[in-house]
Biotite code that builds the C-alpha atoms (Angstrom):
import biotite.structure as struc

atoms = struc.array([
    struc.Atom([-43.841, -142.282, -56.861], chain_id="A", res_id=1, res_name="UNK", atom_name="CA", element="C"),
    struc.Atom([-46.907, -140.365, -55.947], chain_id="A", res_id=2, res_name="UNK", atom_name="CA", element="C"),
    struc.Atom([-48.914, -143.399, -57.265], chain_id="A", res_id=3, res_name="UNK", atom_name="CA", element="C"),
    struc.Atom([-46.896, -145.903, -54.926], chain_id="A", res_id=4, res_name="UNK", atom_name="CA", element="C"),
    struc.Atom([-47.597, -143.321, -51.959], chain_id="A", res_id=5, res_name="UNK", atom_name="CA", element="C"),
    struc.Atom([-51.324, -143.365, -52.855], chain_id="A", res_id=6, res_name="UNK", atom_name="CA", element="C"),
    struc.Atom([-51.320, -147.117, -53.230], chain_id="A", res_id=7, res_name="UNK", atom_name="CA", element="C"),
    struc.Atom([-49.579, -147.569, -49.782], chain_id="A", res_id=8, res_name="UNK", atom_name="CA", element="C"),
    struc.Atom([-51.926, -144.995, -47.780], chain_id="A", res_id=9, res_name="UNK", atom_name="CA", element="C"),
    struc.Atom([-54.795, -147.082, -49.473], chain_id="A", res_id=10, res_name="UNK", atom_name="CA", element="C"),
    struc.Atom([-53.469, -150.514, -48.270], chain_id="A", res_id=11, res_name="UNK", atom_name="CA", element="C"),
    struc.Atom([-52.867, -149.538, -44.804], chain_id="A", res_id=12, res_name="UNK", atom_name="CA", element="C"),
    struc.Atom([-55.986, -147.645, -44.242], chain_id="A", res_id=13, res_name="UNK", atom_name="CA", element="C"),
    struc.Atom([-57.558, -150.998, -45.169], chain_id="A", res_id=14, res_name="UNK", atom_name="CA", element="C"),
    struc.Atom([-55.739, -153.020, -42.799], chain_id="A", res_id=15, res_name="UNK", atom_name="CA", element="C"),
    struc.Atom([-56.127, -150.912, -40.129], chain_id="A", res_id=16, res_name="UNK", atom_name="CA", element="C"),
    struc.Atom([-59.867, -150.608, -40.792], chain_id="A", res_id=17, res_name="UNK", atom_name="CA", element="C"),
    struc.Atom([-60.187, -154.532, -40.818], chain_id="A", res_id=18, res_name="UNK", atom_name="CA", element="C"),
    struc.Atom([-57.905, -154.995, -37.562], chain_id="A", res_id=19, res_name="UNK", atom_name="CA", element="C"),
    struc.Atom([-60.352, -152.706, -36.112], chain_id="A", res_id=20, res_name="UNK", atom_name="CA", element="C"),
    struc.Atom([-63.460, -154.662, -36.867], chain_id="A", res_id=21, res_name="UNK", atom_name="CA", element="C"),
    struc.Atom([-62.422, -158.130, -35.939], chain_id="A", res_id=22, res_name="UNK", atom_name="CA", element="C"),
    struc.Atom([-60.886, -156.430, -32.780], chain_id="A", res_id=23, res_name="UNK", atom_name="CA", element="C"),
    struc.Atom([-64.331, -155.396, -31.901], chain_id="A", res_id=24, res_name="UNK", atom_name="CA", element="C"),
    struc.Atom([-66.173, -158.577, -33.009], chain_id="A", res_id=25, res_name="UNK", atom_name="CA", element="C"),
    struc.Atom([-63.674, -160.287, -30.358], chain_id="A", res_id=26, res_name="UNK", atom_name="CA", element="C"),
    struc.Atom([-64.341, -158.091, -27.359], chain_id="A", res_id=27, res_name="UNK", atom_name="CA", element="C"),
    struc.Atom([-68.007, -159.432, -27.359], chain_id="A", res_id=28, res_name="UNK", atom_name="CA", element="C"),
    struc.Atom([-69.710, -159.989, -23.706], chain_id="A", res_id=29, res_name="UNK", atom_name="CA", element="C"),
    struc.Atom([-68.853, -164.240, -22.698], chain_id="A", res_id=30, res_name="UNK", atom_name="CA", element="C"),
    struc.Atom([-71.487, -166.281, -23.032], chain_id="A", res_id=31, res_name="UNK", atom_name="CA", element="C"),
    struc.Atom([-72.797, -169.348, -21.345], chain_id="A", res_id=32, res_name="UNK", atom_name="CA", element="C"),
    struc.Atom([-72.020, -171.446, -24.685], chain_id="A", res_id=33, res_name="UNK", atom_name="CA", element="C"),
    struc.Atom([-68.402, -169.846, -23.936], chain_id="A", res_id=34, res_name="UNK", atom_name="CA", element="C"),
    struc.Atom([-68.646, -170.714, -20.697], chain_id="A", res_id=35, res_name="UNK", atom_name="CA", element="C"),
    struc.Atom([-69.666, -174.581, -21.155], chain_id="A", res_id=36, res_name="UNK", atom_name="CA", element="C"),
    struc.Atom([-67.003, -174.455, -24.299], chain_id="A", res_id=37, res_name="UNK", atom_name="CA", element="C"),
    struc.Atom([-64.277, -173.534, -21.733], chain_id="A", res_id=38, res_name="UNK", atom_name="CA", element="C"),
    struc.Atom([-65.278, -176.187, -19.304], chain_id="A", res_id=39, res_name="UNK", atom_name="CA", element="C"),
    struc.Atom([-65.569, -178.672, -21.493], chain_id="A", res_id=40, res_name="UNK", atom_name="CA", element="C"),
    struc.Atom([-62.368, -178.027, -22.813], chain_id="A", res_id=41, res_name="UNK", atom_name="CA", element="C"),
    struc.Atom([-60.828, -177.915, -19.026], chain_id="A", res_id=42, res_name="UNK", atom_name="CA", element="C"),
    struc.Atom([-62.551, -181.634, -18.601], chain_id="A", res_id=43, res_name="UNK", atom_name="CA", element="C"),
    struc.Atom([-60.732, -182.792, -21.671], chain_id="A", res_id=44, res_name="UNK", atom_name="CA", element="C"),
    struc.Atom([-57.446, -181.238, -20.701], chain_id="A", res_id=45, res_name="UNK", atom_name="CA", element="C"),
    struc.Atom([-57.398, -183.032, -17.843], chain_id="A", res_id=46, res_name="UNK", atom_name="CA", element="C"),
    struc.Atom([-58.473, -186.202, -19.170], chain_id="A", res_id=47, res_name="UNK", atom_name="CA", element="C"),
    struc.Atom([-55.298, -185.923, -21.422], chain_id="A", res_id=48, res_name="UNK", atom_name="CA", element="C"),
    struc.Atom([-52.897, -185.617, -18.390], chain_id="A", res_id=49, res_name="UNK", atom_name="CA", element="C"),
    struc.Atom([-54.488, -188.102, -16.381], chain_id="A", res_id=50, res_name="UNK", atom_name="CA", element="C"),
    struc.Atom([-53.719, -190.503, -19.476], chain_id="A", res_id=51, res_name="UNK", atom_name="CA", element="C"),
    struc.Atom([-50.162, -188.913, -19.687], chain_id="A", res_id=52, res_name="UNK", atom_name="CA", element="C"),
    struc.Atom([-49.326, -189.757, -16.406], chain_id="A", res_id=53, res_name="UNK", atom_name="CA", element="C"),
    struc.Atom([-50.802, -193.038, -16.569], chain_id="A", res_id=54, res_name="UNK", atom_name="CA", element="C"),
    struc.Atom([-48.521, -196.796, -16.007], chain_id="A", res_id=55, res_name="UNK", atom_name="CA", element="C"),
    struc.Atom([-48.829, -197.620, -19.346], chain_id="A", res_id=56, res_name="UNK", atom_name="CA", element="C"),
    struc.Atom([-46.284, -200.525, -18.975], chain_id="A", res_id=57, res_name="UNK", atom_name="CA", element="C"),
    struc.Atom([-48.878, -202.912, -17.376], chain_id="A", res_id=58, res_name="UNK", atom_name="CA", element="C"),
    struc.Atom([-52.156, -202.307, -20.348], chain_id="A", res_id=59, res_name="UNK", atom_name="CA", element="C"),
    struc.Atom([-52.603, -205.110, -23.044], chain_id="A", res_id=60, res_name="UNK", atom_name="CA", element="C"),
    struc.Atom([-51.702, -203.978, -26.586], chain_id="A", res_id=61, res_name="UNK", atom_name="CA", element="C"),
    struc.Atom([-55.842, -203.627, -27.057], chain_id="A", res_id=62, res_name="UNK", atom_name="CA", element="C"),
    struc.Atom([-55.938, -201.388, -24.176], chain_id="A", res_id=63, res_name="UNK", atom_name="CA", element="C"),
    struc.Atom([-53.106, -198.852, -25.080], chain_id="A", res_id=64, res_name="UNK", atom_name="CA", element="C"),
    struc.Atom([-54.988, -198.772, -28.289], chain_id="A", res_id=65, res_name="UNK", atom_name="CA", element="C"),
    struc.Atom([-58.332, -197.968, -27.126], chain_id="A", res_id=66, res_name="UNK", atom_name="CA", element="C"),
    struc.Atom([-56.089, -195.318, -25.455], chain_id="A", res_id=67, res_name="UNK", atom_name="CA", element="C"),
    struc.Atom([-54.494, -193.681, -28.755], chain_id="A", res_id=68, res_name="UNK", atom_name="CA", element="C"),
    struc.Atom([-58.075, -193.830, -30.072], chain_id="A", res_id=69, res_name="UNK", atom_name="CA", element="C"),
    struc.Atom([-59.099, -191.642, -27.143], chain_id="A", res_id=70, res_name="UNK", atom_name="CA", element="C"),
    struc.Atom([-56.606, -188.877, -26.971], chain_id="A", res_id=71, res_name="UNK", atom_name="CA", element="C"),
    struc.Atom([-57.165, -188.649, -30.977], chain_id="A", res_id=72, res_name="UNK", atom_name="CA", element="C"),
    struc.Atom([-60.432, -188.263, -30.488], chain_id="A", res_id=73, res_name="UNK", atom_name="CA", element="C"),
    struc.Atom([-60.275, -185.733, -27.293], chain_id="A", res_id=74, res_name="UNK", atom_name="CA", element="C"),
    struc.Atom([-57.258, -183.245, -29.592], chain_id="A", res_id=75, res_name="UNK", atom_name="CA", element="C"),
    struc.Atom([-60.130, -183.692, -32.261], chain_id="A", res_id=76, res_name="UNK", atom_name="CA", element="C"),
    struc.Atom([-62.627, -181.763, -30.354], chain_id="A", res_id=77, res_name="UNK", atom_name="CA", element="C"),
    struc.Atom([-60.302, -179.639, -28.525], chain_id="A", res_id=78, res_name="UNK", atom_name="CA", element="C"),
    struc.Atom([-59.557, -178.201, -32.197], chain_id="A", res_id=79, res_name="UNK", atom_name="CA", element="C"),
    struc.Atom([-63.414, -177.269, -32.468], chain_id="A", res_id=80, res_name="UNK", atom_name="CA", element="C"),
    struc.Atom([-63.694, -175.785, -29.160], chain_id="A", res_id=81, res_name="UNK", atom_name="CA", element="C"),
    struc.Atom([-60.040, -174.345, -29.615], chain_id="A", res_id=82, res_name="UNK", atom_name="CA", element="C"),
    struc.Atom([-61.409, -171.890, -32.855], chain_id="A", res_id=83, res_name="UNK", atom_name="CA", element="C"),
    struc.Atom([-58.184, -170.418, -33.986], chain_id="A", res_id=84, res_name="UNK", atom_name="CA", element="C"),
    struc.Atom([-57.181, -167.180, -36.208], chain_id="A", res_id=85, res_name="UNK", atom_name="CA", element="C"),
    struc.Atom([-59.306, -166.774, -39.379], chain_id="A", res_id=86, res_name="UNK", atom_name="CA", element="C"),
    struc.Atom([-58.138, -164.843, -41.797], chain_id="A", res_id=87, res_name="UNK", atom_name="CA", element="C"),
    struc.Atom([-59.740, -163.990, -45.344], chain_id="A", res_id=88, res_name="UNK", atom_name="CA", element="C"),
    struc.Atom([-58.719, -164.450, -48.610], chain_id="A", res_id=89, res_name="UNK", atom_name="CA", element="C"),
    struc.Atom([-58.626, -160.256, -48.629], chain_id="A", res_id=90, res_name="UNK", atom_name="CA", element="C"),
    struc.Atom([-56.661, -159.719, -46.201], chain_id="A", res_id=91, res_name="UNK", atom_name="CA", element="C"),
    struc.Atom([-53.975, -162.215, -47.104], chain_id="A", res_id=92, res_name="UNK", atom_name="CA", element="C"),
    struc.Atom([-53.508, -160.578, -50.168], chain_id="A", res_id=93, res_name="UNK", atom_name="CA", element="C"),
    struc.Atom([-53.362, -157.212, -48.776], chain_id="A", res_id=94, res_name="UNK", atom_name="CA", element="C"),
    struc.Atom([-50.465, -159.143, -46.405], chain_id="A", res_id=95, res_name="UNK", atom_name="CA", element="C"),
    struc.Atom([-48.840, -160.139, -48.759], chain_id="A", res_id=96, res_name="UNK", atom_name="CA", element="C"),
    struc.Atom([-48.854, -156.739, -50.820], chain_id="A", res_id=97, res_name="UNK", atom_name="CA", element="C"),
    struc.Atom([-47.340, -155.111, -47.931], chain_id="A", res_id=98, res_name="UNK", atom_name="CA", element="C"),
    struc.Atom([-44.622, -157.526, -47.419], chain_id="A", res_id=99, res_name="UNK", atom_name="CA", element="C"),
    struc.Atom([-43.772, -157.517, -51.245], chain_id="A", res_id=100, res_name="UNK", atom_name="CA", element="C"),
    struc.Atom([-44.105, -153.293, -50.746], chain_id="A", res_id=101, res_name="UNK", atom_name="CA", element="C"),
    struc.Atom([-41.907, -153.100, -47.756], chain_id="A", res_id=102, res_name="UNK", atom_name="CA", element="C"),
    struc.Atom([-39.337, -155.612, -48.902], chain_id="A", res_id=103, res_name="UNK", atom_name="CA", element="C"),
])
């Protein structure tokens, strides 16, 4: 039992320690790349809802195609821009310890 406690206090000191450091590589001051990413991003956005609300009864079969091809490519680079969550291979594991601890 006193092995399990140890174990546990280990574990969660870890997380908490890594939560702490990707908190504080987040809260970094904005850039202008940030800034340009962001705009960018609002350019596409809107790009994507003017071709939502477009008529797209009256376009050729060529045209609505070169339209698909578009928002494709637009969702493609709004998933660079977007970043996302990373987490490491550590850190899953140490998830996944706690989950198998606690359940």
């Amino acid at each position: 039992m006193k092995k399990l406690t140890l174990l546990f206090t280990l574990v969660m000191f870890t997380v908490i320690t890594g939560f702490s450091q990707m908190k504080a590589d987040v809260a970094g001051p904005a850039t202008t790349e940030n800034a340009a990413a962001t705009e960018r991003a609002q350019t596409l956005t809107n790009r994507l809802y003017e071709i939502k609300d477009m008529d797209k009864s009256a376009l050729s079969a060529g045209e609505k195609q070169e339209l698909r091809k578009e928002v494709r490519s637009i969702k493609k680079e709004m998933k660079k821009i977007g970043g996302g969550i990373y987490l490491s291979v550590g850190a899953i594991i140490i998830i996944i310890l706690l989950l198998i601890l606690l359940l």
